[in-house]
N, C-alpha and C positions, 0 to 999 in steps of 0.2 A: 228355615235355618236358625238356631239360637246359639248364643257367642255369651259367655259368662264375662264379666269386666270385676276385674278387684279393683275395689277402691278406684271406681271410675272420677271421683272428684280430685283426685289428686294425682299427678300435676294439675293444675288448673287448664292449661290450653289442651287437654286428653279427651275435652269433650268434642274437639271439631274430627275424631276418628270414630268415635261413637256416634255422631251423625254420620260420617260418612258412610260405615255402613247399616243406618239405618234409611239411606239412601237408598241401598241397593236391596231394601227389602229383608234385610236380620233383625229378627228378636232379639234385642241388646239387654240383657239380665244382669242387673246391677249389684256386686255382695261388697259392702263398706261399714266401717262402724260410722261414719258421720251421718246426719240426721240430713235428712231431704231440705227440709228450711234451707242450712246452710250451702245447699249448693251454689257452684258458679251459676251464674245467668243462663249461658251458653248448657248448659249439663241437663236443666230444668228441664223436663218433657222430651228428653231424648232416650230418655229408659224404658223400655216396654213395662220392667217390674225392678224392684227395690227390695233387695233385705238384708237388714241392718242386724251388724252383730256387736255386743260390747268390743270385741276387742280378736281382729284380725290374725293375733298370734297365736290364738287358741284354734289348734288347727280341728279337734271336733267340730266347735263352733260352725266354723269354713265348712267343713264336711258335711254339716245337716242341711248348711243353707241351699247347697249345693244340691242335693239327695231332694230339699224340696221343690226347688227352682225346675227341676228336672218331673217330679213326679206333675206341675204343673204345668209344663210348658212343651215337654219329651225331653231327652234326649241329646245333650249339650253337643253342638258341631264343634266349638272350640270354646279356650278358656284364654284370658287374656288379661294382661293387668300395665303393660309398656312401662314399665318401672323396676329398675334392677333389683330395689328391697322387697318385693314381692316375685320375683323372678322364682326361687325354690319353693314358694310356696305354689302357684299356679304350674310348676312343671312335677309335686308331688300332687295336684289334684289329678290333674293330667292321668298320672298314671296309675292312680284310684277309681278314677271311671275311666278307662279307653280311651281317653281324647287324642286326638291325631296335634301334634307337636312338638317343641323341642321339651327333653327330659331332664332331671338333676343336672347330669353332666354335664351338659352342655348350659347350663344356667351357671354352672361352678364355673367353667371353663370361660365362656366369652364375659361375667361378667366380677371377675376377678382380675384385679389389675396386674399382680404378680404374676398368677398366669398366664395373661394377654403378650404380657411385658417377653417372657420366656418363650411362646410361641414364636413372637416377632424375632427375638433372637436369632434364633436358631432357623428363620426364615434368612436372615442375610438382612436384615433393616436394622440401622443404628438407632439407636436412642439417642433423645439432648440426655448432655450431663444434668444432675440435683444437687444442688447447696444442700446445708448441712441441716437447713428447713423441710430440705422435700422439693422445694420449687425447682422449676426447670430453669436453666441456665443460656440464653437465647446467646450465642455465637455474635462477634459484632459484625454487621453489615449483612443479616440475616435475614430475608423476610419471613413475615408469619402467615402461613398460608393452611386454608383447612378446605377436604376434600369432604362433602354430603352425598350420599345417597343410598342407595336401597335395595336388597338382593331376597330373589323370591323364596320360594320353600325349595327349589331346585339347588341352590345357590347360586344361579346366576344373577350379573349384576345390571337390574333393569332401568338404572340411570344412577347417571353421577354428574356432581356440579362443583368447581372452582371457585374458593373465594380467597381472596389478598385481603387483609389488615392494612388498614390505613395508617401509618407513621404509628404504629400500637406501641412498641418500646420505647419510643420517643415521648408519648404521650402519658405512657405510665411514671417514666421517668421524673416527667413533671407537673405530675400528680393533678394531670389535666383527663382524669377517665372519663371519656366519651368514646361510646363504640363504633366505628364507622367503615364498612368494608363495601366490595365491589366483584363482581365474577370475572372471572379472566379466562381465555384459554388453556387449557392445561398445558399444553407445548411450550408456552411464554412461562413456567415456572422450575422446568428441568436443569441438569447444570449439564455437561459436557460426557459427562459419563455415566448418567441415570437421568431414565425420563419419569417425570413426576407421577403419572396414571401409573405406569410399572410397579413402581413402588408402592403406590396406594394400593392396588391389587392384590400384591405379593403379604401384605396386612391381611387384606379380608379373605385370602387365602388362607392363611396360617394360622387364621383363629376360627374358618372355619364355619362362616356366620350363615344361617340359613332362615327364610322366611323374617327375616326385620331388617333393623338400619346401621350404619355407616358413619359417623359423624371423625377423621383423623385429622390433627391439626401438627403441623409440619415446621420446621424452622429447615429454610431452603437458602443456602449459602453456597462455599465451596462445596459442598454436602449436604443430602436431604435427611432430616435427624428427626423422627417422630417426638413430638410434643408429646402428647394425650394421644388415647382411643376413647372413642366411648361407641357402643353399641346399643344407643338408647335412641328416640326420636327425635330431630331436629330441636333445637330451639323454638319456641314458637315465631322470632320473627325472621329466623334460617329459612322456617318451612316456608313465610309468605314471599322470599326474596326467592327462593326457586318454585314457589307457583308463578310469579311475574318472570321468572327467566324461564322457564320450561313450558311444556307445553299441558302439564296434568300437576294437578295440585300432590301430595306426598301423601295427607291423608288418605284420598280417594286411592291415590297407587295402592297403599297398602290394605283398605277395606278391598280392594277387587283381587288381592292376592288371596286374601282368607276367602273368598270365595269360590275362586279356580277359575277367573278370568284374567285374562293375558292382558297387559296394561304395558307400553315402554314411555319412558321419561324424555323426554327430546332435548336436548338442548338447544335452542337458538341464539344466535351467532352477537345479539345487541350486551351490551355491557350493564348490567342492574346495579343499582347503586342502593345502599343503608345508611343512612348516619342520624343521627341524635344529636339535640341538644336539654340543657338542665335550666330548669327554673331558677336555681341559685345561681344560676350565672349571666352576665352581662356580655351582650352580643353587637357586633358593628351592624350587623343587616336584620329589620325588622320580618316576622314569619309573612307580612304580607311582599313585602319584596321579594323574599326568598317567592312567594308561592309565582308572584309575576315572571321572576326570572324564569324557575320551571315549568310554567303555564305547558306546555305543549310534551312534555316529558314526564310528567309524575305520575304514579303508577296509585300511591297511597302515603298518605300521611294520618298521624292524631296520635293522643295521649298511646303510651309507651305499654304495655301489657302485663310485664314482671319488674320485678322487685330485683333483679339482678343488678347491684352497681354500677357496673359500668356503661347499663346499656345505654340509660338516660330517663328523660320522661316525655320527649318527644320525639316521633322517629319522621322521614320522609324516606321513601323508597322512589327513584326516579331512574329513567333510564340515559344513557351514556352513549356518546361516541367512539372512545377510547379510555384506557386506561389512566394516562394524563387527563383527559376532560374528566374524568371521575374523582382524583384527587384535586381537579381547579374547586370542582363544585364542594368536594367535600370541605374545603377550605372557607369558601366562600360561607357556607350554613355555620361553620362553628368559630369562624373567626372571633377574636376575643373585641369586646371596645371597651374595657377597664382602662388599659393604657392611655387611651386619650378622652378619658373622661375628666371633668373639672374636677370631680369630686376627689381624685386623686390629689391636687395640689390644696384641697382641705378638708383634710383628713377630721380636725377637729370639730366642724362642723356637724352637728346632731340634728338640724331643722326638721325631719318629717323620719315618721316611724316606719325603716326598716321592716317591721312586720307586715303591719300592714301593706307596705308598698307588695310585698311577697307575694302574697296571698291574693291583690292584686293583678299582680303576674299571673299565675298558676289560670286566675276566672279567665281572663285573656290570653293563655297557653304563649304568651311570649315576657319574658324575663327582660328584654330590649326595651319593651314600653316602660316597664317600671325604671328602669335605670334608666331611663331621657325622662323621666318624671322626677325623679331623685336630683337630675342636674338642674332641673328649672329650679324648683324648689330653692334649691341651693343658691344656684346663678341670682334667684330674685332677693334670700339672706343678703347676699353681698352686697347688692345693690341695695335693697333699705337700709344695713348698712353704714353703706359706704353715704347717703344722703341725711342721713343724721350724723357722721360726722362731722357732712359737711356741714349741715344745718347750724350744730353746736358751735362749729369753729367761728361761722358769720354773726353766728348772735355774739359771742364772745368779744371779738372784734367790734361791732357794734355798741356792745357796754364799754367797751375803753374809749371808744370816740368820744361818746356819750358822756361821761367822769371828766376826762381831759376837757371841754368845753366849763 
């Protein structure tokens, strides 16, 4: 079987679906204008074949590669590219050689937002209001809650997963961006008069989605108000937080849909936890306490993957009791200790280099050590100091004894 990939290097985490079906035994045929050098690590050696074209928008270009990819290898089974800016491009190769999958249409339709937006409509699902920016308008007392998952070439929907936003408004508010969410049951997200899965359905109904993913994010109040759709694939650390909550990773679900094996997504019943912390900032609980604390619960931690702001640069994933025990601990990893740092009450003090201490941080992936380094430093200013004060005062004193005799 051979599986065309556009621009398999980008997104960056695109290549753990390129292995996975090279898992299952597909010729993964790669057509990008980037040069093989610069691939991701992960991407490296997961290509059967490579070929590189100046420049993607040139859709002959795409055409020949295709046309040769094909007279060398047969016969393309699919084409595939999991990126919405190349979405009409791979559903017009599509239908230039035969390929069995979704066509223009349906590239126009799920992945235009106006569209999406008008579907939903006219399905009976509210939208949040937009400021005069565009941005969404989060209702007070609101939570923000977003529904994952994944519907086959059938359309049916062959798992789906719950996640809550930890104090997210709150935390944007003040201008404290760390990401940090937890899975819930869906039941526990409903209001009185709409149950939350309903809703998320009556979405992937109305747009209609077949053979890919799910990703709607909800502000759930007196009313459930769609956020966003996106119909693209997880985030890369959405995908790892429902491999650790479910029972099959999302990649592997979806290489065994392009192949025509039946895969379901399980959910189990434990509560998965995400959250992040930053190098630039100072923390109450060092990563090896944190890590003691979770010792028997952590699923995965280490440096952070993307370049996304908010996520962070450090993530743990651990698993949970309940909902409350998810927000103790999410508490607990990103607690601030700038407040009762010394260094706060002297401010004017410059003794040891900021940067360095950083960079510091970053070798040691915890931010805590530099700042309890930053307050010794400090602490020990004061006290030399504060002993040459003293010093100068007794000598001082000592010279008038000294005169007056």
């Amino acid at each position: 079987m051979n599986v065309i990939f556009i621009s398999p290097n980008y997104p960056e985490d695109r290549w753990r679906y390129i292995h996975a079906l090279r898992g299952l035994g597909v010729n993964v045929l790669g057509i990008g204008d980037a040069v093989e050098e610069n691939f991701p690590h992960g991407l490296q050696g997961c290509l059967t074949d490579y070929y590189r074209v100046d420049d993607l928008h040139d859709y002959d270009a795409v055409y020949r590669a295709v046309s040769y990819l094909s007279y060398q290898y047969g016969r393309p089974d699919g084409i595939e590219s999991l990126n919405d800016y190349w979405a009409t491009l791979e559903a017009s190769l599509r239908r230039d050689f035969n390929v069995v999958g979704f066509d223009v249409d349906y590239a126009r339709r799920v992945f235009d937002k106006a569209s999406v937006n008008d579907a939903v409509r006219a399905a009976g699902v509210k939208l949040m209001e937009r400021d005069e920016e565009g941005n969404a308008v989060l209702p007070e007392g609101s939570r923000v809650i977003r529904c994952c998952g994944m519907v086959n070439r059938y359309g049916k929907v062959m798992g789906a997963a719950v996640y809550e936003f930890s104090d997210l408004p709150e935390r944007i508010a003040q201008k404290k961006e760390l990401l940090s969410f937890f899975s819930i049951a869906p039941e526990e997200c409903g209001t009185e008069s709409e149950g939350f899965m309903e809703t998320a359905l009556k979405v992937v109904d109305a747009v209609r989605v077949r053979g890919g993913f799910f990703n709607l994010t909800f502000a759930v109040g007196k009313e459930i108000l769609l956020a966003d759709a996106s119909f693209l694939p997880p985030e890369e650390y959405f995908a790892d937080v429902m491999a650790c909550t479910g029972s099959s990773d999302v990649c592997h679900l979806w290489a065994a849909d392009k192949v025509g094996m039946n895969m379901d997504y399980h959910i189990l019943p434990e509560t998965t936890v995400f959250a992040t912390r930053r190098f630039d900032r100072s923390y109450r609980y060092s990563h090896d306490r944190i890590m003691s604390k979770l010792k028997s619960v952590i699923r995965r931690y280490g440096r952070c993957y993307t370049d996304f702001d908010m996520t962070g640069d450090y993530f743990y994933i651990f698993k949970a009791d309940s909902a409350a025990k998810a927000r103790e601990l999410i508490q607990f990893i990103q607690v601030d200790y700038a407040d009762v740092s010394p260094i706060a009450q002297f401010p004017a003090l410059k003794a040891v280099d900021r940067r360095n201490l950083r960079q510091s941080a970053i070798r040691e992936q915890s931010s805590y050590d530099a700042r309890m380094l930053l307050n010794r430093k400090v602490e020990e200013k004061i006290h030399q100091s504060s002993a040459y004060e003293k010093a100068k005062k007794e000598a001082g004193t000592a010279q008038k004894a000294k005169k007056k005799k």
